[in-house]
PyMOL commands that place a pseudoatom at each C-alpha (Angstrom):
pseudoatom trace, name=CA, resn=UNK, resi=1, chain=A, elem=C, hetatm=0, pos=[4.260, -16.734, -56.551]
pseudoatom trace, name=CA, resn=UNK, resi=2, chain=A, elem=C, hetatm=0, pos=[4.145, -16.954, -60.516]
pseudoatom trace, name=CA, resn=UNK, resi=3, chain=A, elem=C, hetatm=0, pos=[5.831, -14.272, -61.993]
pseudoatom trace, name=CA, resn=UNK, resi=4, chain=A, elem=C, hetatm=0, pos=[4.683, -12.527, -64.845]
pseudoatom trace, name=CA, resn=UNK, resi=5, chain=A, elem=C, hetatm=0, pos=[6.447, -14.157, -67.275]
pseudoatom trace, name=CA, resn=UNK, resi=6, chain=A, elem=C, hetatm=0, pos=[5.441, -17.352, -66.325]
pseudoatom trace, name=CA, resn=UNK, resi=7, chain=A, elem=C, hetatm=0, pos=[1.684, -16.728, -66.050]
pseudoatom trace, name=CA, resn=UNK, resi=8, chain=A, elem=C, hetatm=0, pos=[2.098, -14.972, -69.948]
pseudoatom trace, name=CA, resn=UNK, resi=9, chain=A, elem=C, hetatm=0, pos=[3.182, -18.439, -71.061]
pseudoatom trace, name=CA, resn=UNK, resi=10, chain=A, elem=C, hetatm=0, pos=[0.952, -20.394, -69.027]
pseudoatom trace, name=CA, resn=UNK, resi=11, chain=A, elem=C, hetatm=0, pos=[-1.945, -18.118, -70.440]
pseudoatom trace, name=CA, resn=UNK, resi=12, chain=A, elem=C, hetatm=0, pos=[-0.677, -18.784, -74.011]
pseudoatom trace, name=CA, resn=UNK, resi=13, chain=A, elem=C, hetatm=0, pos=[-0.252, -22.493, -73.254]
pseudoatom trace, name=CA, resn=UNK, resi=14, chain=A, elem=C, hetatm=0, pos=[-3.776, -22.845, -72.058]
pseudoatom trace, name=CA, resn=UNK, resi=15, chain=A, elem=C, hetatm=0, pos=[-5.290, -20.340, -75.006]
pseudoatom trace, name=CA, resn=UNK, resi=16, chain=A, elem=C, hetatm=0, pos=[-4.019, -22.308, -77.916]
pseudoatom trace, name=CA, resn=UNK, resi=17, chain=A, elem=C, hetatm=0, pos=[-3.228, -25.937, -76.307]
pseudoatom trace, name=CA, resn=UNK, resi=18, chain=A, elem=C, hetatm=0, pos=[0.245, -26.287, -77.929]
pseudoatom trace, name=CA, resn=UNK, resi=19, chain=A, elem=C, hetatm=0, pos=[2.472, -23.422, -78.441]
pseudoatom trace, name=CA, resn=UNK, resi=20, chain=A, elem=C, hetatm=0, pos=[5.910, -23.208, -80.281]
pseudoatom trace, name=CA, resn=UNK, resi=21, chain=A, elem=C, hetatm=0, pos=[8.977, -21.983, -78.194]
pseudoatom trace, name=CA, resn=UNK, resi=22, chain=A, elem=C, hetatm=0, pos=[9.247, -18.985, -80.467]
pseudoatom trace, name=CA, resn=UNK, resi=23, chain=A, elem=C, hetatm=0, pos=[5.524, -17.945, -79.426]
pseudoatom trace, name=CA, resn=UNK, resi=24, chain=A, elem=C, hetatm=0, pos=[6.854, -18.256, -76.203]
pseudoatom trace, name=CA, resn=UNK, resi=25, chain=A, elem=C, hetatm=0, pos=[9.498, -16.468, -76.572]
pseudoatom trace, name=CA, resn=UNK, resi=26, chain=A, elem=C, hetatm=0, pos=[7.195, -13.204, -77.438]
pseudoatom trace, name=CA, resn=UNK, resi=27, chain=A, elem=C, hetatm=0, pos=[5.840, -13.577, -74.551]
pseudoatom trace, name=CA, resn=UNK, resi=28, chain=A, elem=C, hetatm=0, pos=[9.454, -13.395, -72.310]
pseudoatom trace, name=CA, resn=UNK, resi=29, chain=A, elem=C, hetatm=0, pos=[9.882, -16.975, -71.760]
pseudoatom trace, name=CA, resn=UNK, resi=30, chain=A, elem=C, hetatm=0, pos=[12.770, -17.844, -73.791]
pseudoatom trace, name=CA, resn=UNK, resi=31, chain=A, elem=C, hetatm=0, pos=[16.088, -19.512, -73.015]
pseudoatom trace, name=CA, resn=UNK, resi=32, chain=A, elem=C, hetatm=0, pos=[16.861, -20.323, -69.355]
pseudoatom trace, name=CA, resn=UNK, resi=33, chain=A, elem=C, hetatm=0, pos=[13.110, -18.683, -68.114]
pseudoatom trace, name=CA, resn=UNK, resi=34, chain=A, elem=C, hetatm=0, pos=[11.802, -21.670, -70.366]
pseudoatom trace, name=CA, resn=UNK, resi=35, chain=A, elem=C, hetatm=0, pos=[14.175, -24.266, -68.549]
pseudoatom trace, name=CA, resn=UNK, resi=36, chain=A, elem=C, hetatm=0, pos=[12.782, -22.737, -65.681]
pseudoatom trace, name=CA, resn=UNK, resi=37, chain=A, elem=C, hetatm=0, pos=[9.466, -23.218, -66.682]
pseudoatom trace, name=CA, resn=UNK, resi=38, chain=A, elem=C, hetatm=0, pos=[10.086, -26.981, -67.375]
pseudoatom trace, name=CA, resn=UNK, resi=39, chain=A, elem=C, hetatm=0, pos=[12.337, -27.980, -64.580]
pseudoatom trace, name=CA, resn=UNK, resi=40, chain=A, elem=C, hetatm=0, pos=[9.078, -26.398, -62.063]
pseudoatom trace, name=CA, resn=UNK, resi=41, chain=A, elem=C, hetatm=0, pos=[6.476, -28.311, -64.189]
pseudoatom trace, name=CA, resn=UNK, resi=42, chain=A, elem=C, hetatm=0, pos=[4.741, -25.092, -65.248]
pseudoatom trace, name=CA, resn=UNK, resi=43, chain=A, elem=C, hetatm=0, pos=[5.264, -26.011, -68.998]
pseudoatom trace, name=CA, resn=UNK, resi=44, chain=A, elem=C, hetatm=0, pos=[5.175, -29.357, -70.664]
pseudoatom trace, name=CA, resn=UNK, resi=45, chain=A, elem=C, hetatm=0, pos=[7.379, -30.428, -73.534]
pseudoatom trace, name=CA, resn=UNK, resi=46, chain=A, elem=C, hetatm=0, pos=[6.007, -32.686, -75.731]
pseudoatom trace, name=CA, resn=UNK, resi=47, chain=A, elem=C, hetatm=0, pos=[8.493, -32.317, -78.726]
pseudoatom trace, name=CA, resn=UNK, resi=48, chain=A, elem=C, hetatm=0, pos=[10.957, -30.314, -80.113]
pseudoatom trace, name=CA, resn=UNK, resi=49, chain=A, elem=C, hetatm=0, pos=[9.686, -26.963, -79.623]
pseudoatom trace, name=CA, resn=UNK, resi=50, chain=A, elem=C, hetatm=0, pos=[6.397, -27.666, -78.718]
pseudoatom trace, name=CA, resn=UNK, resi=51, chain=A, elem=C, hetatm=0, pos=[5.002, -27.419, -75.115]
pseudoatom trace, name=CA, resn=UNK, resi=52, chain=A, elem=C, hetatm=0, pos=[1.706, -27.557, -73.334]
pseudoatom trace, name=CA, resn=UNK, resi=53, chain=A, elem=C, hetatm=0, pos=[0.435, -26.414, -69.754]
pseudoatom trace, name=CA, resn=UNK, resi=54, chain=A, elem=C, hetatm=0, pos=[0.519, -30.007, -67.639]
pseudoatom trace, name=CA, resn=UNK, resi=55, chain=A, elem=C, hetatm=0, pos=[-3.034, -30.023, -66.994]
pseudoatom trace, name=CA, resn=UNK, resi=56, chain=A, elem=C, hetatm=0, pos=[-3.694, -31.577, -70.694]
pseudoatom trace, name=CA, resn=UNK, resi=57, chain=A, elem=C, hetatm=0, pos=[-2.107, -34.519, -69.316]
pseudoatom trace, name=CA, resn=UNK, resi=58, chain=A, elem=C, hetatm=0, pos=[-0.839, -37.250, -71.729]
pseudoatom trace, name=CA, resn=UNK, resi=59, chain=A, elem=C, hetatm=0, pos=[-0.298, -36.971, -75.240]
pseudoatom trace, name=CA, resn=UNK, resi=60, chain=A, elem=C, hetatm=0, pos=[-2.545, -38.918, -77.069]
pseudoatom trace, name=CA, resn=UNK, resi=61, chain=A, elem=C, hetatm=0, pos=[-4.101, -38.803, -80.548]
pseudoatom trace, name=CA, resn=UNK, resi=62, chain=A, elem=C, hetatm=0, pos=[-5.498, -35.560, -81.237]
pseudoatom trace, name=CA, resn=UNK, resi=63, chain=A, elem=C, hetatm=0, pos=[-2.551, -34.022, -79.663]
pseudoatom trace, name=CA, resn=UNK, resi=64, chain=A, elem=C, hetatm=0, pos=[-0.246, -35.401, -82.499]
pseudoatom trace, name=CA, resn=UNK, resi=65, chain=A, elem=C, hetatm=0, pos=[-2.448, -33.986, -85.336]
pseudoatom trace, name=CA, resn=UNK, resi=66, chain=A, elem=C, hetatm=0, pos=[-2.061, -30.883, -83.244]
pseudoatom trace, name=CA, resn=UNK, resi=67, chain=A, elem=C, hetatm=0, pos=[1.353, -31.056, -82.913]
pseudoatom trace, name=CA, resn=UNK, resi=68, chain=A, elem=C, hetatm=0, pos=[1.805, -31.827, -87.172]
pseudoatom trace, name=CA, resn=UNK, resi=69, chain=A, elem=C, hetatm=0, pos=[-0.963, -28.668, -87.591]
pseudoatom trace, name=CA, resn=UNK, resi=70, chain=A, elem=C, hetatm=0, pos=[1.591, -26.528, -85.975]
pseudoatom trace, name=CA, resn=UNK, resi=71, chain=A, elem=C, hetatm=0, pos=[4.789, -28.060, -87.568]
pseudoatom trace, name=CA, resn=UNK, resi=72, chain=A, elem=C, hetatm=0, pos=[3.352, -28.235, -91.300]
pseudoatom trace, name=CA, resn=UNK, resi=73, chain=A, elem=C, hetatm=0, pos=[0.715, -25.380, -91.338]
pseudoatom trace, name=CA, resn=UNK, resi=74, chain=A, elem=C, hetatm=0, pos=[-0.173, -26.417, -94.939]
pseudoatom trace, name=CA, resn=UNK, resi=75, chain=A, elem=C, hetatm=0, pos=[-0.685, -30.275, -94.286]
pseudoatom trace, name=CA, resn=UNK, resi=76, chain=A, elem=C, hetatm=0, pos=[-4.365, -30.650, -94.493]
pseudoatom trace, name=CA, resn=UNK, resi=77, chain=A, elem=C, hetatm=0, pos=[-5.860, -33.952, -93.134]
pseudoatom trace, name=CA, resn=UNK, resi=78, chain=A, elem=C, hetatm=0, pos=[-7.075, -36.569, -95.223]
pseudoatom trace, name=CA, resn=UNK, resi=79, chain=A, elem=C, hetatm=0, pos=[-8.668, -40.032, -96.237]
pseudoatom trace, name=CA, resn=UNK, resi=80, chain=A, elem=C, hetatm=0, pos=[-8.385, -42.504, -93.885]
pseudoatom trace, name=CA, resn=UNK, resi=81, chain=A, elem=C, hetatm=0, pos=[-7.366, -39.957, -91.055]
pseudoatom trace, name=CA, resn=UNK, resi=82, chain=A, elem=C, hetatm=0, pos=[-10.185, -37.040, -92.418]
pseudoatom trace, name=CA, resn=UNK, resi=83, chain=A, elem=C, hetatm=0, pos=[-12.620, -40.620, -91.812]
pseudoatom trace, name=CA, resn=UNK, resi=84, chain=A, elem=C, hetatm=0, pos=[-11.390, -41.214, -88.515]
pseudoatom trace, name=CA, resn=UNK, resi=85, chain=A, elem=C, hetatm=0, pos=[-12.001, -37.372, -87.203]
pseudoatom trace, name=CA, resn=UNK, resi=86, chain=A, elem=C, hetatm=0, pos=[-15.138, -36.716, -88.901]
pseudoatom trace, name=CA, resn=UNK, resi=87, chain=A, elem=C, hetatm=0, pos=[-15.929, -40.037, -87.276]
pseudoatom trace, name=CA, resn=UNK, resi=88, chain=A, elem=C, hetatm=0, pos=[-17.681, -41.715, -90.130]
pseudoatom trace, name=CA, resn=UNK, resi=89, chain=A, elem=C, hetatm=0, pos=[-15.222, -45.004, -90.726]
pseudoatom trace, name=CA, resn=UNK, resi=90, chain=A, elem=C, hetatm=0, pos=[-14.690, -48.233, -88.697]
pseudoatom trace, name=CA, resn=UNK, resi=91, chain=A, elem=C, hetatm=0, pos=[-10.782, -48.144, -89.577]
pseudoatom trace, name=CA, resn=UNK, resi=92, chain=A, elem=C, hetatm=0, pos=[-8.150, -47.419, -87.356]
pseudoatom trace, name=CA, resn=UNK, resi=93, chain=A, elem=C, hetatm=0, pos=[-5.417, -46.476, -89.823]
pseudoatom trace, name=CA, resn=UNK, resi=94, chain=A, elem=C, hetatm=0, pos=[-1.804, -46.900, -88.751]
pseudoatom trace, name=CA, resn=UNK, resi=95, chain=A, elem=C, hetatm=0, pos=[-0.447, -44.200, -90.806]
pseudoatom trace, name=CA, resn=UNK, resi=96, chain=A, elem=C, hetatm=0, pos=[-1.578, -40.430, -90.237]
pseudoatom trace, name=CA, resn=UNK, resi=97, chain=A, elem=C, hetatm=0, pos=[-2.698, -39.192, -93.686]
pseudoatom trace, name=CA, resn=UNK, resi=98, chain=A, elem=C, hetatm=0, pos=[-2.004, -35.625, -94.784]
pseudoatom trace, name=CA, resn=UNK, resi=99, chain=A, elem=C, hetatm=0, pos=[-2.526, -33.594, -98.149]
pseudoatom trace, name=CA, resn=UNK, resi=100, chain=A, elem=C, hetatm=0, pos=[0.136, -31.852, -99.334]
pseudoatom trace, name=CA, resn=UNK, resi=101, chain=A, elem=C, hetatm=0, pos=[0.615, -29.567, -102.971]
pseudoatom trace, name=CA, resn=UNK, resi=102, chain=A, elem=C, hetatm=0, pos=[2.790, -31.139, -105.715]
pseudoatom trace, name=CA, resn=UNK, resi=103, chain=A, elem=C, hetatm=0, pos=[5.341, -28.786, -105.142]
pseudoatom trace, name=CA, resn=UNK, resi=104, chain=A, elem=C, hetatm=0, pos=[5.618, -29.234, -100.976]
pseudoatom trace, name=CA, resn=UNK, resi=105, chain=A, elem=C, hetatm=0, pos=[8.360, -30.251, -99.561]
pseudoatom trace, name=CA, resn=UNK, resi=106, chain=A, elem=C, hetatm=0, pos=[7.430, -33.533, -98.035]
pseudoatom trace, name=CA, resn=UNK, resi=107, chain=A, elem=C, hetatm=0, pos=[7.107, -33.626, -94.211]
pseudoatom trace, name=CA, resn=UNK, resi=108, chain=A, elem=C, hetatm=0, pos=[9.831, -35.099, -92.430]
pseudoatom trace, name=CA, resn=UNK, resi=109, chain=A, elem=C, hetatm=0, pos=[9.448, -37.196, -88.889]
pseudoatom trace, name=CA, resn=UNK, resi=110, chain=A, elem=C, hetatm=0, pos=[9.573, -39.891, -87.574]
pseudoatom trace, name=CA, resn=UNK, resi=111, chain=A, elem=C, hetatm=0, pos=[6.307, -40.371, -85.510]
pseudoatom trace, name=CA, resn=UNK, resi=112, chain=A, elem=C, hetatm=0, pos=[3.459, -40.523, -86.072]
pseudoatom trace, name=CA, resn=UNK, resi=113, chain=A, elem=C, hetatm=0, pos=[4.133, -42.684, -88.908]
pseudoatom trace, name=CA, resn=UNK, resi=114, chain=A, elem=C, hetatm=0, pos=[3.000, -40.215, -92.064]
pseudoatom trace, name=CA, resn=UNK, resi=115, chain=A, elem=C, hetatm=0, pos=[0.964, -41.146, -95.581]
pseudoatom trace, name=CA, resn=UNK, resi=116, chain=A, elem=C, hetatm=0, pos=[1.575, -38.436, -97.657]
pseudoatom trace, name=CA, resn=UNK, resi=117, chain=A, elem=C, hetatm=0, pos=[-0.761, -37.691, -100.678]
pseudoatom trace, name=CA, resn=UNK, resi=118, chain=A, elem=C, hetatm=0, pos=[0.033, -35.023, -103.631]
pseudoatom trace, name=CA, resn=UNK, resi=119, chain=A, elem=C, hetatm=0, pos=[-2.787, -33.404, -104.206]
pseudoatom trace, name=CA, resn=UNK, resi=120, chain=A, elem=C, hetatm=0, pos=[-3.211, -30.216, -106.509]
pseudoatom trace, name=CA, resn=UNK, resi=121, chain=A, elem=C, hetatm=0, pos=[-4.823, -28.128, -103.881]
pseudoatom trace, name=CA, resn=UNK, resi=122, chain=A, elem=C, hetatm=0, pos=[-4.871, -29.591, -100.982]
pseudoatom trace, name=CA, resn=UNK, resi=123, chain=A, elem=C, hetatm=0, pos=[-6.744, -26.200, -99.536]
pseudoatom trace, name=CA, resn=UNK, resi=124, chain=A, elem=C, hetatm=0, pos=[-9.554, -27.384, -101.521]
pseudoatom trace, name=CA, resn=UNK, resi=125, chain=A, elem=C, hetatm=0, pos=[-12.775, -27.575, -99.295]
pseudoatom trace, name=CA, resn=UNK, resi=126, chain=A, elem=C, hetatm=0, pos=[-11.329, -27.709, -96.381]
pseudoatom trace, name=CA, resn=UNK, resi=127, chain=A, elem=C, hetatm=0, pos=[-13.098, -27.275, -92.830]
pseudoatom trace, name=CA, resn=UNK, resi=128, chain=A, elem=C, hetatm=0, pos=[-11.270, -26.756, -89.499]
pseudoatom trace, name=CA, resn=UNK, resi=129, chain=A, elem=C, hetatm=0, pos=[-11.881, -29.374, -86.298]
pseudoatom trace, name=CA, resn=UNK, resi=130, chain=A, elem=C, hetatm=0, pos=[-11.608, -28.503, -83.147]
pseudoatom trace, name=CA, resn=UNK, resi=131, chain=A, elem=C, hetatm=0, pos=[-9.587, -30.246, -80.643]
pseudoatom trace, name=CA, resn=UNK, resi=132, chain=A, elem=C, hetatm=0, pos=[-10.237, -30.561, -76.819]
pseudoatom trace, name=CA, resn=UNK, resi=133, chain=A, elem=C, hetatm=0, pos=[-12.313, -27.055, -77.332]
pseudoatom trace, name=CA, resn=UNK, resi=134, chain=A, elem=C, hetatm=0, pos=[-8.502, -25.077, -78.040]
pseudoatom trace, name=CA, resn=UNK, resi=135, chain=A, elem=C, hetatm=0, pos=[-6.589, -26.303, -81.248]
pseudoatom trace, name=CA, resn=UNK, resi=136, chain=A, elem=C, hetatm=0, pos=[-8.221, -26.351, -85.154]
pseudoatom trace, name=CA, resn=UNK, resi=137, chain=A, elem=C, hetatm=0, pos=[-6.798, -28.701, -87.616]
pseudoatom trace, name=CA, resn=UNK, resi=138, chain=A, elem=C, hetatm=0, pos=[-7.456, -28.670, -91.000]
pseudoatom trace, name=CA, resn=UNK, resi=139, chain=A, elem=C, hetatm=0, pos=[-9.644, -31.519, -92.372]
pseudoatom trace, name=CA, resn=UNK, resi=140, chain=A, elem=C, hetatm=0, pos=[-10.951, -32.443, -95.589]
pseudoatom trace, name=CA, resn=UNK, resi=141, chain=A, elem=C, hetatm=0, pos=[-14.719, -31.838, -95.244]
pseudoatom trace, name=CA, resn=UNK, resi=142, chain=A, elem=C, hetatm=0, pos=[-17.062, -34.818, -95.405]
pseudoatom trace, name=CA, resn=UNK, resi=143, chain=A, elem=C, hetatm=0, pos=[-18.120, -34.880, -98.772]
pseudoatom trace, name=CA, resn=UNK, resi=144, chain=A, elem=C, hetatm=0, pos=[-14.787, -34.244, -100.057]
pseudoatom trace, name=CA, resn=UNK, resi=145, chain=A, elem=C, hetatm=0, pos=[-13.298, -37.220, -97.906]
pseudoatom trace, name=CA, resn=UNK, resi=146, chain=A, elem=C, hetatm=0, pos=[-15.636, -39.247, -99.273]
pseudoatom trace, name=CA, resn=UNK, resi=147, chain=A, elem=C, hetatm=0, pos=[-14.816, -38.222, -102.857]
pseudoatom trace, name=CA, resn=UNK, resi=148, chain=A, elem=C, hetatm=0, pos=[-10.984, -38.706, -102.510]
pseudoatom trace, name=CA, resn=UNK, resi=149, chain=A, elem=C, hetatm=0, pos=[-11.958, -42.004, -101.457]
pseudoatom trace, name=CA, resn=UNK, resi=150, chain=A, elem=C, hetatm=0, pos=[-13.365, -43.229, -104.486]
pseudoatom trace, name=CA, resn=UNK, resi=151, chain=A, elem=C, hetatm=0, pos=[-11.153, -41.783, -106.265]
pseudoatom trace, name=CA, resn=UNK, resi=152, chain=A, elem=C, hetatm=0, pos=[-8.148, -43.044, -104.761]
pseudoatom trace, name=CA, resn=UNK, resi=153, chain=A, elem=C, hetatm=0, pos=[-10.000, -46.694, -103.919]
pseudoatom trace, name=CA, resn=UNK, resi=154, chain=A, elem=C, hetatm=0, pos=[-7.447, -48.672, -105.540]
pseudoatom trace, name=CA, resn=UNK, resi=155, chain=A, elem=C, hetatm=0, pos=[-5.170, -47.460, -102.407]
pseudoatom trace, name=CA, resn=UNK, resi=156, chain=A, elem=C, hetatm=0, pos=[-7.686, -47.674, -99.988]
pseudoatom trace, name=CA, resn=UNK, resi=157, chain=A, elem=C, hetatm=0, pos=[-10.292, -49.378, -101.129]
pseudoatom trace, name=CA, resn=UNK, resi=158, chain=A, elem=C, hetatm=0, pos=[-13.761, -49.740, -102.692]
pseudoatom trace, name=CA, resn=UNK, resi=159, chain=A, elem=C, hetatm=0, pos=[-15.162, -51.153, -99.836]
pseudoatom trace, name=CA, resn=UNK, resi=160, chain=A, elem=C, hetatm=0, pos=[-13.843, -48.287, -97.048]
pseudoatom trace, name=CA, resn=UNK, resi=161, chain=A, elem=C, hetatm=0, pos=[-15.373, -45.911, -99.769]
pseudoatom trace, name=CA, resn=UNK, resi=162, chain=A, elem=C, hetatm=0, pos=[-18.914, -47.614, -99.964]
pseudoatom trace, name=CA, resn=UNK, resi=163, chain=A, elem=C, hetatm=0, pos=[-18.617, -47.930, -96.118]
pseudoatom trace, name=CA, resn=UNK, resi=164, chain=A, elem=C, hetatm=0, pos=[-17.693, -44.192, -95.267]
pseudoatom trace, name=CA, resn=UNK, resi=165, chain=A, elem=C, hetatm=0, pos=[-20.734, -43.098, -97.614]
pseudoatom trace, name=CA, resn=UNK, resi=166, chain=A, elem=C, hetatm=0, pos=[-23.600, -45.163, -96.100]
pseudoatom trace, name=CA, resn=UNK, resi=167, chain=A, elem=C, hetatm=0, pos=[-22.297, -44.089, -92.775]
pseudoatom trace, name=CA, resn=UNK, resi=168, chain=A, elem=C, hetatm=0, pos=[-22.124, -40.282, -93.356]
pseudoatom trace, name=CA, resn=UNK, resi=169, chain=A, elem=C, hetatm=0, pos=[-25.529, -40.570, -95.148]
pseudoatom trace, name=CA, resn=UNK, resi=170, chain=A, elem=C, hetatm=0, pos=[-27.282, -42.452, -92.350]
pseudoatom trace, name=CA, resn=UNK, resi=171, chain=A, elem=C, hetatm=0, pos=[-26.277, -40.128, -89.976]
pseudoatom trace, name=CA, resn=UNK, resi=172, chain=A, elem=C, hetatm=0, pos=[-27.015, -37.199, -91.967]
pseudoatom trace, name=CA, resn=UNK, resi=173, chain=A, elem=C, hetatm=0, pos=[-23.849, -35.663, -92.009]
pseudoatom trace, name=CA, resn=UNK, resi=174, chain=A, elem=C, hetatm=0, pos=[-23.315, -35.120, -95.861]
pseudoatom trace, name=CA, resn=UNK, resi=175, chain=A, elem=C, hetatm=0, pos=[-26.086, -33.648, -98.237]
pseudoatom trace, name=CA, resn=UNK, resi=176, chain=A, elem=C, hetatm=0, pos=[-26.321, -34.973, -101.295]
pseudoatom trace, name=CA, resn=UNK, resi=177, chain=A, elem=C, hetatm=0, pos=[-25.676, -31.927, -103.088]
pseudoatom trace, name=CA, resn=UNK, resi=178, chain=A, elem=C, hetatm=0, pos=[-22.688, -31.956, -101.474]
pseudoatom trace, name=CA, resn=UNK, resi=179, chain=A, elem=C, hetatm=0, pos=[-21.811, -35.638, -102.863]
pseudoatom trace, name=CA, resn=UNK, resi=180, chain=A, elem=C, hetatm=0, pos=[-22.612, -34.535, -106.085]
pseudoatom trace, name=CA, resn=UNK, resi=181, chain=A, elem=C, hetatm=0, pos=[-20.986, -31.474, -105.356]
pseudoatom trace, name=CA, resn=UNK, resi=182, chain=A, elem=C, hetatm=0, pos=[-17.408, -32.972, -104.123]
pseudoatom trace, name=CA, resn=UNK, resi=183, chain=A, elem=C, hetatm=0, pos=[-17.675, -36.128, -107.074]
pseudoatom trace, name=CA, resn=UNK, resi=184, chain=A, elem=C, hetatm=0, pos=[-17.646, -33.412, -109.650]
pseudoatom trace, name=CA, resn=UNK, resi=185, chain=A, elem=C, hetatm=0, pos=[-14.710, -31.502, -108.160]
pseudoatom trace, name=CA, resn=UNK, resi=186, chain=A, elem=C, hetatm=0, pos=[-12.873, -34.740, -108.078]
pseudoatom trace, name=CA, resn=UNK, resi=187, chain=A, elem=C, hetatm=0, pos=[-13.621, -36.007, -110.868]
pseudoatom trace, name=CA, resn=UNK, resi=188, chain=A, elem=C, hetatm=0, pos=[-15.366, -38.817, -109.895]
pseudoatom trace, name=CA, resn=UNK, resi=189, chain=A, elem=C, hetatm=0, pos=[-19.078, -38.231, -110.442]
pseudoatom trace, name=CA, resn=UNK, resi=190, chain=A, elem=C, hetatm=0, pos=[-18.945, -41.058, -112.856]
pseudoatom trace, name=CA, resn=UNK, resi=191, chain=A, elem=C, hetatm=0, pos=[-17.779, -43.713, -110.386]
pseudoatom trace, name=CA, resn=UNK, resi=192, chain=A, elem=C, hetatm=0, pos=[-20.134, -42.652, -107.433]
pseudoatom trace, name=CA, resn=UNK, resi=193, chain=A, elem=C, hetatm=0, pos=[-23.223, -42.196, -109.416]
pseudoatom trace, name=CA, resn=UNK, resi=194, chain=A, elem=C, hetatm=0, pos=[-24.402, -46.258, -109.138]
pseudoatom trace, name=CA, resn=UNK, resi=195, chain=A, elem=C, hetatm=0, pos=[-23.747, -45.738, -105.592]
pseudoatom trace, name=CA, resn=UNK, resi=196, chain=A, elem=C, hetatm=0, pos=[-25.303, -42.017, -104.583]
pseudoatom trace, name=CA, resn=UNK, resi=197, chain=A, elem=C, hetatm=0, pos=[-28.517, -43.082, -106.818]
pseudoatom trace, name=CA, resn=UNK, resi=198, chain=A, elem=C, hetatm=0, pos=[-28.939, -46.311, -104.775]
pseudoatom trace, name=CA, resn=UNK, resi=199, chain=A, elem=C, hetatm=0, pos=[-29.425, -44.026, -101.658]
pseudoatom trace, name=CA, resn=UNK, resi=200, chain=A, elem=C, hetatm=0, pos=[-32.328, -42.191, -102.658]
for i in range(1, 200): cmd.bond("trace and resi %d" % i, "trace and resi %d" % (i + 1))
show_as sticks, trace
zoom trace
């Protein structure tokens, strides 16, 4: 029989995917009803102070960016790692890439290996992902991925720009008011214009 306790924090586990230990502990399950919790494989640790119900199985991907979402609430995904969840890139960066202000103190862990970017509002257009249906991460949108892009290509790239615009423009996830939109907000209308002209 589950006592109450321990459903509360399974229920919380299950409604937000990953939940800190102090969430938990709001709930009741704090100190040795946690251990509990762990030793009987109702609750998951996956880091330090993070935990999951066991049915989510193995950590993979998405569960890290999860994990960082709830360990550096102002992070904001970005570039190279914004590409790879708004699916419109063929890389596979080694490095997760988060936005942080100027004036952030810079995240510090030692995996997932981190690329940290100073940017002077990282909030900036910004839309939330969903992951596995439960957690929200914060995500440059499309249009302003793209944007950073060029204007940080001499760290990523030209051609991983040009690439990530044909591809959100073929499938029709980007308008191109939005380009134009997210250029001039960056400060890059200048650069893209040879390139959004040439797709219409």
């Amino acid at each position: 029989m589950i006592l109450k306790t321990h459903q509360a924090a399974v229920n919380l586990a299950r409604a937000q995917g990953i939940v800190r230990g102090r969430d938990l502990a709001k709930v009741g399950a704090s100190g040795a009803t946690l251990q509990r919790l762990l030793q009987e494989g109702i609750l998951v640790r996956v880091n330090r102070g993070l935990y999951v119900a066991p049915y989510r199985g193995k950590v993979g991907e998405p569960d890290q960016l999860a994990q960082l979402t709830i360990r550096y609430p102002n992070a904001v995904f970005c570039l190279l790692t914004a590409l790879q969840i708004h699916g419109i890139t063929t890389q596979s960066p080694h490095e997760v890439w988060i936005a942080i202000s100027h004036k952030a103190r810079a995240p510090s862990i030692n995996y997932p290996p981190l690329r940290i970017m100073r940017f002077s509002d990282p909030t900036l257009d910004v839309v939330q992902v969903c992951i596995d249906g439960v957690i929200h991460i914060p995500v440059t949108s499309i249009a302003k991925t793209i944007a950073d892009c060029f204007k940080f290509r001499n760290k990523i790239g030209l051609d991983v720009a040009l690439e990530a615009l044909r591809d959100a423009w073929q499938k029709q996830k980007v308008t191109m008011d939005e380009l134009w939109a997210a250029a001039g907000d960056c400060r890059v209308a200048n650069v893209m214009r040879p390139y959004l002209e040439s797709l219409v």
